[in-house]
Legacy VTK file of the C-alpha trace (Angstrom):
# vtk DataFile Version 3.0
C-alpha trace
ASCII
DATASET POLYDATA
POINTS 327 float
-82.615 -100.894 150.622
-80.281 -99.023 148.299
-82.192 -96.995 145.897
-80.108 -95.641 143.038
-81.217 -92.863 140.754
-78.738 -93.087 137.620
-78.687 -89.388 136.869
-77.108 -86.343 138.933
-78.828 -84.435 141.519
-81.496 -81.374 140.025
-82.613 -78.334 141.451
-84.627 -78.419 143.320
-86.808 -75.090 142.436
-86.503 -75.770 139.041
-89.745 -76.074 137.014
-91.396 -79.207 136.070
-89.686 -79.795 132.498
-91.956 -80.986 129.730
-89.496 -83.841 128.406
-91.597 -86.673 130.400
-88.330 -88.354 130.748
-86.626 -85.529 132.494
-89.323 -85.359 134.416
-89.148 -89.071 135.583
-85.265 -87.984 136.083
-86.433 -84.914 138.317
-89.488 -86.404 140.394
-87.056 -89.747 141.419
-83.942 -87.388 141.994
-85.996 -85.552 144.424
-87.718 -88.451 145.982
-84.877 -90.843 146.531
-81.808 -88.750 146.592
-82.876 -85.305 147.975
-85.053 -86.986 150.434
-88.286 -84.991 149.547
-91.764 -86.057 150.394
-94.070 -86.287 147.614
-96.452 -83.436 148.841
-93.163 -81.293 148.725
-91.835 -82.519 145.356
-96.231 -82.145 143.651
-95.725 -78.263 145.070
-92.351 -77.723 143.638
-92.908 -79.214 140.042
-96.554 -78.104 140.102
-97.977 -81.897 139.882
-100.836 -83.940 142.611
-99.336 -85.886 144.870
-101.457 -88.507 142.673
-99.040 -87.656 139.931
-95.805 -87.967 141.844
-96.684 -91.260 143.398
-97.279 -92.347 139.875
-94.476 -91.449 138.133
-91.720 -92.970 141.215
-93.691 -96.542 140.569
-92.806 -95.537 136.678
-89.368 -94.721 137.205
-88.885 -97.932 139.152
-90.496 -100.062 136.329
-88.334 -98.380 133.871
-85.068 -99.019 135.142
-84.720 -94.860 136.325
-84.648 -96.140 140.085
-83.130 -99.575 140.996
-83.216 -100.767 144.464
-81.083 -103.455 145.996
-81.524 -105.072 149.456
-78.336 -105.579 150.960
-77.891 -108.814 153.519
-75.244 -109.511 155.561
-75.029 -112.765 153.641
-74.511 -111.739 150.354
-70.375 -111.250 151.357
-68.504 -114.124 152.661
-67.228 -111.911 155.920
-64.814 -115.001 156.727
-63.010 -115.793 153.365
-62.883 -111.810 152.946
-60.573 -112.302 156.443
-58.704 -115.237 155.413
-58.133 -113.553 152.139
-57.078 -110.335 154.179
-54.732 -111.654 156.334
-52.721 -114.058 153.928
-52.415 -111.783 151.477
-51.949 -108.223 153.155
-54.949 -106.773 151.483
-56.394 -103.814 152.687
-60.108 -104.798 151.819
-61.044 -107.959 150.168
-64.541 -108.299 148.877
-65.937 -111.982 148.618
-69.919 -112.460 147.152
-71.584 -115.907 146.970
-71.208 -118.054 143.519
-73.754 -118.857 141.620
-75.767 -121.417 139.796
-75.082 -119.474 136.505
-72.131 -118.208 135.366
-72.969 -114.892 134.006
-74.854 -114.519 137.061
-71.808 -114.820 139.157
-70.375 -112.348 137.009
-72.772 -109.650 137.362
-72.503 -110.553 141.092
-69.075 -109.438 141.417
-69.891 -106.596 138.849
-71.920 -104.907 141.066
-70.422 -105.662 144.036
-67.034 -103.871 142.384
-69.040 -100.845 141.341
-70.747 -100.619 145.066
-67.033 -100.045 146.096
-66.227 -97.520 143.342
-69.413 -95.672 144.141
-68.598 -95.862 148.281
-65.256 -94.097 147.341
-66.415 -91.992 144.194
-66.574 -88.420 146.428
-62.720 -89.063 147.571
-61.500 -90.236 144.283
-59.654 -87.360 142.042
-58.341 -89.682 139.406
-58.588 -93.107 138.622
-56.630 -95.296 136.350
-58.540 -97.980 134.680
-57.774 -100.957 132.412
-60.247 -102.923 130.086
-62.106 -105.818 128.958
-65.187 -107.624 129.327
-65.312 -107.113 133.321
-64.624 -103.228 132.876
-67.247 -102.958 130.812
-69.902 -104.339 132.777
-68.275 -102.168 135.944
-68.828 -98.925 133.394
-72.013 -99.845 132.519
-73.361 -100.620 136.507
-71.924 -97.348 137.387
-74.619 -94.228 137.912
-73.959 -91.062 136.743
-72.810 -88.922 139.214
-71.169 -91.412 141.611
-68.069 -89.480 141.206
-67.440 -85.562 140.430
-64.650 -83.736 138.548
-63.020 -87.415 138.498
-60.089 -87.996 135.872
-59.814 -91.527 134.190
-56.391 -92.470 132.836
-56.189 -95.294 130.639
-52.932 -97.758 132.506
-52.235 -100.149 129.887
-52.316 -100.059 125.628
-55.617 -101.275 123.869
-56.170 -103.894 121.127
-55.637 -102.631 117.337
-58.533 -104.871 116.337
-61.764 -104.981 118.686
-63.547 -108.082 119.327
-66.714 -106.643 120.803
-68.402 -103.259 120.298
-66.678 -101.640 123.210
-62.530 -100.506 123.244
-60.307 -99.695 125.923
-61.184 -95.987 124.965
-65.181 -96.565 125.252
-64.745 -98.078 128.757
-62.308 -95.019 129.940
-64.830 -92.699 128.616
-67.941 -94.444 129.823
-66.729 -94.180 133.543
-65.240 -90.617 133.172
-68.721 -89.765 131.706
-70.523 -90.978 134.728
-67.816 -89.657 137.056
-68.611 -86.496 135.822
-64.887 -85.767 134.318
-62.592 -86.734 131.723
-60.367 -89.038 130.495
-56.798 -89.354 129.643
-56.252 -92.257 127.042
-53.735 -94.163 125.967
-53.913 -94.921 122.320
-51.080 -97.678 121.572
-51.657 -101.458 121.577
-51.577 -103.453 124.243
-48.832 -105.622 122.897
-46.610 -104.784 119.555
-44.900 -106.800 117.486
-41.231 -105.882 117.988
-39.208 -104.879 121.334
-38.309 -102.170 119.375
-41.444 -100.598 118.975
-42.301 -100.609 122.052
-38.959 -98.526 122.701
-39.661 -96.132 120.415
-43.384 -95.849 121.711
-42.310 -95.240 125.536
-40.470 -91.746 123.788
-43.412 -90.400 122.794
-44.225 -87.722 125.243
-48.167 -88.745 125.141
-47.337 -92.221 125.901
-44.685 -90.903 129.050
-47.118 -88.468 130.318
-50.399 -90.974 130.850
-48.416 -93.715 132.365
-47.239 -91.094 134.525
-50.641 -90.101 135.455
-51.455 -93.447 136.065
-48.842 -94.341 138.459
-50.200 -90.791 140.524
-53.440 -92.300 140.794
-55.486 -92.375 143.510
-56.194 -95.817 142.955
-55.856 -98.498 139.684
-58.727 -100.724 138.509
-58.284 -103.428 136.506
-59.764 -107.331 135.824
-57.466 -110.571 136.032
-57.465 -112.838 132.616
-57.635 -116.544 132.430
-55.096 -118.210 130.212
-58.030 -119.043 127.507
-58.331 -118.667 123.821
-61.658 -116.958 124.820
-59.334 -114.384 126.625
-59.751 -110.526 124.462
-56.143 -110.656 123.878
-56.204 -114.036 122.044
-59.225 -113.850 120.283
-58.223 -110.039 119.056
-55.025 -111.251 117.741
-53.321 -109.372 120.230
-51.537 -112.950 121.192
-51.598 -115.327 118.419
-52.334 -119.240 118.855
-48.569 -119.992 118.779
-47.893 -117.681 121.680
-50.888 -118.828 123.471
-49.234 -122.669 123.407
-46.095 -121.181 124.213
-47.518 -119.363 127.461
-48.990 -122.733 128.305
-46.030 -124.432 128.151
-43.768 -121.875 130.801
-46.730 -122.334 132.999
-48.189 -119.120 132.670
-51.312 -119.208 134.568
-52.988 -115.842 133.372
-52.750 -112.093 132.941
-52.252 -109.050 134.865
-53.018 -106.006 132.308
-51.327 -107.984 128.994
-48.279 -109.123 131.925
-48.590 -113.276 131.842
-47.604 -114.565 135.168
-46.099 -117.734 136.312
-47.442 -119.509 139.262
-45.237 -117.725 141.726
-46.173 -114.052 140.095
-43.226 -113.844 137.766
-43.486 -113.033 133.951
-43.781 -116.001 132.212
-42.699 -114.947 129.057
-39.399 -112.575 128.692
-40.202 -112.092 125.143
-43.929 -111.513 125.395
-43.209 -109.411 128.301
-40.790 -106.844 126.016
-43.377 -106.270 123.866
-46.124 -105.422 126.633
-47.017 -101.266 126.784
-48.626 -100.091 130.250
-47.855 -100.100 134.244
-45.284 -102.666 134.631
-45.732 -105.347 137.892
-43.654 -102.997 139.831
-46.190 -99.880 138.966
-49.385 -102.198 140.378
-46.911 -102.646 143.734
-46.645 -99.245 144.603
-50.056 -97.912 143.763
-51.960 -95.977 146.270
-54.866 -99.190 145.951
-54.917 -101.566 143.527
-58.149 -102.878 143.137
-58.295 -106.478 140.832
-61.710 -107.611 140.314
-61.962 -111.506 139.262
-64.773 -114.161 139.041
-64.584 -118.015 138.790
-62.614 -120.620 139.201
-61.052 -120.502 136.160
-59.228 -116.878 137.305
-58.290 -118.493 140.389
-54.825 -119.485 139.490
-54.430 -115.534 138.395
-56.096 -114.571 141.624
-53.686 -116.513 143.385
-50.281 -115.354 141.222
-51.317 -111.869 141.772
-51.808 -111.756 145.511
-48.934 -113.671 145.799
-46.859 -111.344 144.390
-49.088 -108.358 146.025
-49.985 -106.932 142.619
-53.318 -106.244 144.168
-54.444 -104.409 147.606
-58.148 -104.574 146.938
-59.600 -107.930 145.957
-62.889 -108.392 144.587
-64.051 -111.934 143.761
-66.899 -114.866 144.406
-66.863 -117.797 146.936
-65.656 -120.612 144.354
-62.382 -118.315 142.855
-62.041 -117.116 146.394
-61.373 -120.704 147.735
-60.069 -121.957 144.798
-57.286 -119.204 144.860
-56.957 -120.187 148.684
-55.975 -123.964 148.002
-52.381 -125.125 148.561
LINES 1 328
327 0 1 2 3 4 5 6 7 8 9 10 11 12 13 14 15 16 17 18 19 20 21 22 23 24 25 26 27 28 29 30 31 32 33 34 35 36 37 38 39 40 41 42 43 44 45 46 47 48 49 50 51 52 53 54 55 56 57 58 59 60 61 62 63 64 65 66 67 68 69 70 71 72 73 74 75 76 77 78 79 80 81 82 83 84 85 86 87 88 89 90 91 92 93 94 95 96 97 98 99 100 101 102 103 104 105 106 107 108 109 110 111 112 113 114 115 116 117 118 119 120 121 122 123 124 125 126 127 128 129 130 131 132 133 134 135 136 137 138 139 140 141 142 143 144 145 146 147 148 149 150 151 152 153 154 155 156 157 158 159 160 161 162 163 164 165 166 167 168 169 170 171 172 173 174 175 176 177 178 179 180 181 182 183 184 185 186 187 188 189 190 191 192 193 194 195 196 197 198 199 200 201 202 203 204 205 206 207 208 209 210 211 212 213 214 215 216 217 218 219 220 221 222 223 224 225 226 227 228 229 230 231 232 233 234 235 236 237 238 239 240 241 242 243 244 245 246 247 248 249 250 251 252 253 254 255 256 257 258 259 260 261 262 263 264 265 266 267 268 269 270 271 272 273 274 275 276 277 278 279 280 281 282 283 284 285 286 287 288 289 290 291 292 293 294 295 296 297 298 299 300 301 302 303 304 305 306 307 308 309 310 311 312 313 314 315 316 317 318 319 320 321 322 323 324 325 326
């Protein structure tokens, strides 16, 4: 079992605090992540054993304290090799589909976070995309699973939001619970005019964070279906026109704003020049590039992108996983 406080580590000689929230935070840090026994952690925080054992079955009930069992058979060990050795990944990360949709999704969520958190101590800076799946990632990750981390925002935003949360919240959520900061990147994702996108890539702020980003130590980011459900299209970010037009070069989906053919080329020139963030080539020569997709409807993304090794870290579910597998 996996127990996982969602707070940093306390000290551990510090006096029971009268907040009885903080003191939920304190007793379960201690318990869970310090490794304390409850006779130790009543003497340090002046409470009965009584009262310890009482308040870690109320930190569990409240959320505080979430524990996972982890089997074998919740990854797909053989599609995660097939997947490796087509592709060239260096980790591929299949979980089982299923009955629900959302379910699925939360599924993968986690499963994508799990990673994050196994690599959070290594990690110096991170650059990060957005969207509906790097949201839920920010909001499954603990604080604390990094420290001193930097977040750098890889591709532009969208002028008009479509949900509650921006490209800015979710940089700032995961820098928050990495303990760090964040370096954003306040431009659109796609512009109007060529032209302003020129001018844009002068500005030393907008030269600086993509320069960050392609340092990073590794790049996460979610694949889009082509769908008028999609962020993009429903913020206006891609209009209904340009949506039909995708459909008709074959695009098959998105790659942060890039729309990819088939094959993993740009489907649309014209689109394409008007697209601010890593380019195709960036996502090739990160350090790790680590896509996160669920669904069969992303499999014709999942499949564009590993064909054209825009991705070295895969994380999916069994259906897009053998969907994106099919000839």
């Amino acid at each position: 079992m996996s127990p996982t406080p969602t707070t940093p580590t306390s000290e551990a000689d510090r006096p029971a605090p009268t907040d009885p929230g903080e003191l939920l935070l304190q007793v379960a840090q201690r318990y869970w992540e310090q490794d304390r026994t409850q006779e130790d952690i009543g003497r340090e925080l002046h409470l009965t054993r009584w009262k310890v054992g009482r308040l870690l079955e109320q930190a569990r009930a409240e959320g505080i304290v979430q524990i996972t069992v982890v089997h074998p058979t919740t990854r797909r060990r053989e599609l995660e090799a097939t997947l490796t050795e087509r592709y060239g990944l260096a980790d591929c990360i299949v979980v089982p589909t299923q009955d629900r949709e959302q379910d699925t999704v939360t599924h993968v969520v986690r499963a994508a976070a799990g990673y994050l958190r196994a690599r959070g101590p290594r990690l110096r800076t991170l650059g990060v995309s957005w969207g509906n799946t790097l949201q839920e990632i920010a909001a499954m990750l603990p604080s604390g699973w990094a420290h001193g981390l930097e977040i750098i925002q890889v591709n532009g935003g969208i002028s008009r939001s479509v949900r509650p949360t921006t490209a800015a919240d979710v940089a700032m959520s995961i820098a928050r619970s990495g303990h760090g900061r964040a370096s954003l990147l306040p431009v659109p994702a796609i512009v109007e005019h060529a032209s302003t996108r020129e001018a844009l890539y002068t500005e030393h702020f907008v030269q600086e964070t993509l320069t960050k980003a392609r340092a990073a130590d590794a790049l996460l980011f979610s694949l889009g279906a082509l769908s008028p459900s999609s962020v993009l299209v429903r913020s206006g970010a891609v209009t209904p026109d340009e949506l039909e037009r995708l459909r008709a070069a074959g695009a098959c989906g998105d790659v942060l704003g890039h729309y990819l053919s088939p094959d993993g080329t740009i489907a649309d020139p014209d689109l394409e020049s008007r697209t601010i963030g890593l380019s195709l080539d960036d996502l090739r020569a990160a350090t790790q590039a680590i896509a996160v997709a669920s669904g069969p409807a992303k499999a014709p993304v999942i499949r564009a992108a590993l064909t054209s090794r825009l991705c070295s870290v895969l994380v999916t579910d069994e259906a897009a996983a053998r969907s994106a597998l099919e000839p």
